[in-house]
N, C-alpha and C positions, 0 to 999 in steps of 0.2 A: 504494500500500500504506500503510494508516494501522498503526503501531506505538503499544502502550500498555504501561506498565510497573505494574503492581500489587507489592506487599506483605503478603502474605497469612500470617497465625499466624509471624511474622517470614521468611517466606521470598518470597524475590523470584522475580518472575515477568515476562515479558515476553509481551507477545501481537502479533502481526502480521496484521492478515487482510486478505489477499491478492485476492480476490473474493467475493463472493456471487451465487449463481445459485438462482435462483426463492425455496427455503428453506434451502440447504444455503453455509455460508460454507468458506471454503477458510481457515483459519488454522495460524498457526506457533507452537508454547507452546515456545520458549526451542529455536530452531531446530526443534524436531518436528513436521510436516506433522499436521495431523488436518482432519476435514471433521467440522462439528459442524452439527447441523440445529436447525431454529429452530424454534421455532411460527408455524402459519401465522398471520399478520395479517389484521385485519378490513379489509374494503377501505374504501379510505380513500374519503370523500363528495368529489366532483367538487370541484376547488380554487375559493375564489371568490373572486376579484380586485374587492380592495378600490381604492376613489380616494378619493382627499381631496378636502374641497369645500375652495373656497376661499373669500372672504370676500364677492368680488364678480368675476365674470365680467371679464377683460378690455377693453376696451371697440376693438373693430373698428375700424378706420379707414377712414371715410365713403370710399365711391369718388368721384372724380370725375367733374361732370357732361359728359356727350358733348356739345358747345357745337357747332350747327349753320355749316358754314364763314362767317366776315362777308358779312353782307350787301350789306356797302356797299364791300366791296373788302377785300385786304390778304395780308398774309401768312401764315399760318395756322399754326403751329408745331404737330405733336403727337408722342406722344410715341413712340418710336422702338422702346420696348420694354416690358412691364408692370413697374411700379414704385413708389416710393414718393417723392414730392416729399419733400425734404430741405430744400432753401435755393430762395426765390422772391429774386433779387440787383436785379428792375427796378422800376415803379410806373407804373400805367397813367398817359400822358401824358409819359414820359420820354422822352429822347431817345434810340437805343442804333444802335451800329454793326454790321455785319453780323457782324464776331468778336466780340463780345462776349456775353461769359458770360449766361443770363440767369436759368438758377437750375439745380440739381443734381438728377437722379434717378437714385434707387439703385434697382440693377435688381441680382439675385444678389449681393448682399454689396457691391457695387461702387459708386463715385459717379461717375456719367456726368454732363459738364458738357453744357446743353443750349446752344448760339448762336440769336443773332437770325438769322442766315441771309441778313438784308438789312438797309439802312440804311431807315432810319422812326422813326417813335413808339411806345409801348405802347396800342393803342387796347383792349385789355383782357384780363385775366389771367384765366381761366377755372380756375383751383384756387387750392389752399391748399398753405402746407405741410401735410406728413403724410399729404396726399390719396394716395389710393392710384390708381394710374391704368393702362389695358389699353393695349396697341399701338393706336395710333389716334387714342387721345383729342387732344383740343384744348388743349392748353397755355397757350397765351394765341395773340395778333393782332396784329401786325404791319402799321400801313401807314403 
């Protein structure tokens, strides 16, 4: 119920209105029930939903590429869930241990640490940060 107080030729006035149905509103003038009817309204033009442009499109983040398993042998890492590379932690040629972190993917709000899985070298990192990546893909190589 929306209440409004008017002042009219010095005398006060309160109005309450209670519902309106089709054209007829159900209001209170200073507690007294009345049903006042309205004129009917032109129908109003279908709403048109406005959007703001913006200055430049956001720019997508490149998917990463599907890397066919090594050829020449090794470990294969991918990636457990779709997500977004956050932190790459190793460099192709390093050395890493089977617990060791070797970079972060955020999958649902979350940062999943990814391991080497085995002890080897980085024989090659197939993303980037920011890379966006599907269940499956190729992380980097291990051997």
């Amino acid at each position: 119920m929306k209440e409004y107080k008017y002042k009219i030729n010095g005398n006060e006035y309160t109005v309450a209105i209670d519902n309106i149905e089709g054209n007829i509103a159900h209001i209170q003038l200073n507690g007294t029930p009345y049903e006042v009817e309205l004129p009917e309204q032109p129908k109003a033009a279908p709403a048109v939903k406005r959007v703001a442009v913006s200055e430049a499109p956001a720019a997508a983040p490149k998917p990463a590429r599907k890397a066919a398993p090594a050829a020449a042998g090794g470990h294969v890492i991918e990636s457990p869930l779709p997500g977004v590379i956050k932190e790459i932690f190793v460099k192709e040629g390093q050395q890493v241990k089977a617990d060791d972190v070797v970079c972060i993917l955020e999958a649902m709000k979350m940062g999943n640490e990814i391991h080497a899985g085995v002890d080897g070298t980085v024989k090659s990192i197939e993303v980037s940060k920011e890379d966006s990546v599907l269940e499956g893909n190729t992380i980097m190589v291990i051997g």
